[in-house]
N, C-alpha and C positions, 0 to 999 in steps of 0.2 A: 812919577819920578821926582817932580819937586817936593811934594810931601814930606814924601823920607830922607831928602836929601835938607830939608827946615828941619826938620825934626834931630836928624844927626845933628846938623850945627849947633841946634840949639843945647844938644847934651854936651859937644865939646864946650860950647860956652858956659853952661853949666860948671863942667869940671876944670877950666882952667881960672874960675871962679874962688872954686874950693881949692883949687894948690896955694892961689895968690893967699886967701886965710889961713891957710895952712902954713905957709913962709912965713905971713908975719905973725902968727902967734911963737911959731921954734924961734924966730928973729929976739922978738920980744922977750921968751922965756931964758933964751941964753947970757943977751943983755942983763936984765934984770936979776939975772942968779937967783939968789936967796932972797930978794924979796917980792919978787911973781912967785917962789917957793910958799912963802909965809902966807899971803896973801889967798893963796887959793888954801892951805891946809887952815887958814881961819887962823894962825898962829901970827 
């Protein structure tokens, strides 16, 4: 039982991982408008 229950944790912490990066890239991209636009089109 502890196994799977490390194992689960460890994928919630996994995934509340990738929300946190995920928050701050939308954060970042809304912030920055047009030029995180520009910047990633190479423009």
């Amino acid at each position: 039982g502890k196994i799977v229950n490390v194992k689960i944790n460890q994928s919630i912490i996994d995934y509340s991982k990738r929300l946190q990066e995920i928050q701050q890239y939308v954060e970042t991209t809304i912030k920055g408008g047009s030029s995180v636009g520009r910047t990633i089109t190479g423009g």
